[in-house]
Each structure stands twice: as structure tokens, then as C-alpha cells.
N, C-alpha and C positions, 0 to 999 in steps of 0.2 A: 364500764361497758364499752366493746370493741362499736368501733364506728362504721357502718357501712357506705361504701360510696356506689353510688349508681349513675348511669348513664345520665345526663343532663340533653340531650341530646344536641343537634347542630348548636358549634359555639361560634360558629363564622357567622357575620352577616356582611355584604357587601353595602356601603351607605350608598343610600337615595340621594345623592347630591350631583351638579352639575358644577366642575370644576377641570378648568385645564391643566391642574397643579397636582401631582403626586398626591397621595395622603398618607400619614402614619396613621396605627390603629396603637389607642391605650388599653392595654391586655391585664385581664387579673385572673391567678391560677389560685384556686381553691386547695385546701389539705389533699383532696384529692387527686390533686394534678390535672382539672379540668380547669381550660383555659379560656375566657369570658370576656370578648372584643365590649370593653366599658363604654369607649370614646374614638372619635376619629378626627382627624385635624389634617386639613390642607396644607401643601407646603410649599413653597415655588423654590424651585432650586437653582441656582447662578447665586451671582453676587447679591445681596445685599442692595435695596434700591440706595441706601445710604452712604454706601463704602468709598471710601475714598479714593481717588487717581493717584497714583505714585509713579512718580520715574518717568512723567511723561516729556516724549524729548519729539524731534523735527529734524529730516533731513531729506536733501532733495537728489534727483538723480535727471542726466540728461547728456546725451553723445552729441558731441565728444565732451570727458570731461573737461568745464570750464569754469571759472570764477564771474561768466557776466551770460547773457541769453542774447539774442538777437531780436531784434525787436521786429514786428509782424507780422510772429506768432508761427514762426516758420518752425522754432524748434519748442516742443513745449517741453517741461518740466513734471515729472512724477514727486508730487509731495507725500514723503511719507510719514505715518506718525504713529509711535513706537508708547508703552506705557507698559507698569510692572502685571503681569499674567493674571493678577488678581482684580483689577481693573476692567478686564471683558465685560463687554455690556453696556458698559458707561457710552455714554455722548458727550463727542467732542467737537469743539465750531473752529472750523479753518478759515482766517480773514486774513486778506491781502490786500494792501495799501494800492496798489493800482493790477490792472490782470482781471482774469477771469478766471473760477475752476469747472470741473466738470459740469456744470450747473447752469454754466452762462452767469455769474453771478460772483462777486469779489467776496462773500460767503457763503461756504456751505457745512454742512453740519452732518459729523460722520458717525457708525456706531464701531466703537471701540471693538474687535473681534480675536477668539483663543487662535493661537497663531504660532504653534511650535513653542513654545517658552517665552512668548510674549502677547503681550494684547497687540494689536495693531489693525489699522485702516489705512488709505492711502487715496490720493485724486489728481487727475492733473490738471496743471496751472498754466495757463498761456499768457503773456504780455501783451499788453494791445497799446503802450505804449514807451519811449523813452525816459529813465531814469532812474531810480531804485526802488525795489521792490520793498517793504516788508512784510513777511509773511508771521502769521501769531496762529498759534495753539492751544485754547483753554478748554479744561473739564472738569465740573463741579468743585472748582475755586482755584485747582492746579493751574499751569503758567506752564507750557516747554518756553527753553531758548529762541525767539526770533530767529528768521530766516533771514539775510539782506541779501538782495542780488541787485548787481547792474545789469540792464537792459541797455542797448548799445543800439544805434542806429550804425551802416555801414561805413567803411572807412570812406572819406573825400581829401583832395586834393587842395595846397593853394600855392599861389604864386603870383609872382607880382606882373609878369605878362607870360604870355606865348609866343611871341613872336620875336625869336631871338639875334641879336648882330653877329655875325659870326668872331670869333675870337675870344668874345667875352662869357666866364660863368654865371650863369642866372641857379637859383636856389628855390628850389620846390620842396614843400613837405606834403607826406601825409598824414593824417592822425587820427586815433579813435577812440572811444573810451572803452572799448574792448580789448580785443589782443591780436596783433597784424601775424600772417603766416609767412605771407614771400610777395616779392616785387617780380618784373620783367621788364625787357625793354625789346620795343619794335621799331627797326630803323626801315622809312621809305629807299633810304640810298645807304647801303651797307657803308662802313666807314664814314660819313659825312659827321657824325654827332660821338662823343664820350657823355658819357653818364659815373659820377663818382658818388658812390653812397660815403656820407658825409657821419650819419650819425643812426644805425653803428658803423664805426670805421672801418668798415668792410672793401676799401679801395674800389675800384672799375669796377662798373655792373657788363657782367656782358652773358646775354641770355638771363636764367632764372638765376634768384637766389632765395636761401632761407632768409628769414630777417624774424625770426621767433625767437622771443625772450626767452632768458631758462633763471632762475623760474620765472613764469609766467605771474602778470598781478595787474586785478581790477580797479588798482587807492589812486592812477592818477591816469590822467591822458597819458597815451604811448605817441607817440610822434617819432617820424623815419625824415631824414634831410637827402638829400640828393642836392648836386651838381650838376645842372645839364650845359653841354658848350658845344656850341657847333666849327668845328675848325673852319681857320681864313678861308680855304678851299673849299667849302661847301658849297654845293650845286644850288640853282633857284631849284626849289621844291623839295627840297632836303627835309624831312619832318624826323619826330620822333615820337612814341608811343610812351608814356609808363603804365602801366598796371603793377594794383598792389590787392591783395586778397585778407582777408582774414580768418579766422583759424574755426569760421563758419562756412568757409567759402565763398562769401560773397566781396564782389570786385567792386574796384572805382580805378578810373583811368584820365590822365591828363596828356593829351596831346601837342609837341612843342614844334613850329615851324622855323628854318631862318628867314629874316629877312631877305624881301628882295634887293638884288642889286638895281641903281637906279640905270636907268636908261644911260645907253650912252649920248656924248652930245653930240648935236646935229651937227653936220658938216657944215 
């Protein structure tokens, strides 16, 4: 006997439920091709609360590019952190061994975000003081590579006096744990004073020089030598300036006088 199929009527129904999550509907079609929403099921769509962090890595950025920061927060640092695209969503805790990030705080805790063919978040880090930095990366058990950076206070001066006899070299350096740009010299009485950079052997200073490494590197103190001498003939009041700068711009400067001649004697 032929089977008759008749109108069943509305096969939709919208569920009664309160959910922020998509829902699928479980559908069952009859001989007669009517179609009978059976079941409905919520679904949240991203990743997996479970899923694991891959490829999660750390790198920083800050002008001009340098291997160390300036300490007192003059320049800060953009930490970025990078992980595989299937990773969005996740939480990641950024800690720094000394500094502060965006937060005011040596942690803070960022959400992993879809980002062109990678997950990624980013924050910046300031130094609050001298030394080395390490910065760490973890999310849900993953590890990036640490960050190390030196934090540098500004280049200074030393020397065994200022107050120099004429004729004789006296030996000043400067040094930092960053990286020096250029020196100068400023003489009260033109001619009265020679200045010889010593180390690198860049012979006579006279006006500016470069005195920047190539390559540049953070693994040890850099230290600049200088020769300062005031010729026989040098005037009372004869001085000399140095300034030396670093490759943040920030200056230190040691000022050298001759000796005075003694009195003459009394009649």
C-alpha cells in the first residue's frame, strides 16, 4: 500500500534557552523529507579552554636599536609576545626581574590575540633601575625564551686629579656599561691643552669625535682613555672641558685646569 505523506506542520522551533554561545540543532528527516529539529546543543566557538600554547616566543623593541636601556625610565621598551594562531585566547603572565609594565607592576597578565597569522599581545616595560633585566613568558605550561637586557646608568668620568702641571700627561677615562657615541673637547685658551685618545687610538681630539663601537656589545664595560697635557707655555687659567655622550644621548663631562704658577719672589 502507497504511503501517504502530509504536512507535519512548522519543523523549526527556536530553543528557549539563555546562552551567549551559538547553538547547533540535531535534525531528523522522515521517508518523507520532513525535517524534525530533535535536539539543540550550545557551542562556544575559539579555541578549546584546554588547547595548548605553541611557538610561544618574546621579543622587545625600543629607538634607537640597542643591546642595553637607559636607566630612569627615559626610554621604555615595547615587549612583544608572539605564539602559534591557534593559541588566541589563551593567557599569558609577563614577569620581569626588576622594571615595571604597563600596570605599574613587575607582572602582568595578557590575553593572547588573532593577529594576522599569529596570536599575539604586547606591553611596555620600563626600568626603574641598574642592572639586568630578565624578562619570562609563560602560558598554560609553555615557556618563550627569556629576555636579558642591561640597564645602564650614564657614562662618568675618572681621574687621578684635575689640576694639571704643565708639561706632563695625566690619563682620564670614561666608561659605561652601555655603549659611548662621541667625545669633545672645550678649551678656555685655544691652544693651551692637547687631548690624545688613548684607547681607541684615534690620535689628537680636536673638536668632536665618533668613538662608537662597530659592532656595538653589552658583555662588558666599554671604557674610552684619553691623554690630557697642558703645554710648558700654558697661561694661569688655561682649563679644558671633556664631554663624552652615549648612544642614548645622555652626557658626562670632566673638567681639567693647569696649575698655577707660584708667585714670583719677593724682591
Amino acid at each position: 500500500m502507497a504511503s501517504t505523506c502530509r504536512s507535519r506542520g512548522p519543523h523549526r522551533e527556536w530553543p528557549n534557552v539563555s546562552s551567549p554561545f551559538p547553538w547547533l540543532d540535531v535534525t531528523a528527516i522522515d521517508r518523507c523529507g520532513t525535517e524534525f529539529t530533535v535536539d539543540t546543543a550550545s557551542i562556544a566557538l575559539g579555541p578549546a579552554p584546554g588547547i595548548a600554547v605553541q611557538d610561544l616566543a618574546l621579543s622587545e623593541v625600543h629607538t634607537p636599536a640597542e643591546c642595553y636601556l637607559p636607566s630612569g625610565g627615559s626610554t621604555p621598551a615595547l615587549v612583544q609576545v608572539s605564539a602559534h594562531p591557534a593559541s588566541a585566547g589563551a593567557k599569558v603572565t609577563l614577569h620581569a626581574s626588576l622594571g615595571v609594565f604597563d600596570n605599574a607592576s613587575g607582572t602582568v597578565e595578557l590575553v593572547l590575540q588573532n593577529a594576522g597569522g599569529n596570536a599575539h599581545t604586547q606591553s611596555f616595560f620600563v626600568p626603574d633601575k641598574v642592572g639586568t633585566v630578565t624578562i619570562t613568558a609563560s602560558a598554560k605550561g609553555a615557556s618563550a625564551t627569556p629576555l636579558i637586557i642591561a640597564i645602564a646608568d650614564p657614562p662618568s668620568f675618572t681621574a687621578p686629579t684635575t689640576t694639571l702641571a704643565r708639561g706632563v700627561g695625566y690619563t682620564a677615562t670614561v666608561s659605561t656599561a652601555g655603549n659611548l657615541d662621541s667625545c669633545l673637547t672645550e678649551e678656555v685658551i685655544a691652544g693651551a691643552s692637547t687631548v690624545t685618545l688613548l684607547e681607541p687610538d684615534l690620535g689628537v681630539l680636536n673638536g668632536s669625535v665618533s668613538v662608537r663601537e662597530v659592532p656595538m656589545s653589552c658583555t662588558a664595560m666599554e671604557r674610552v682613555r684619553f691623554e690630557v697635557r697642558f703645554g710648558a707655555g700654558a697661561l694661569d687659567g688655561s682649563a679644558l672641558t671633556l664631554r663624552c655622550f652615549d648612544t642614548f644621548g645622555r652626557g658626562t663631562s670632566m673638567t681639567f685646569a693647569v696649575q698655577p704658577l707660584p708667585p714670583p719672589p719677593s724682591p
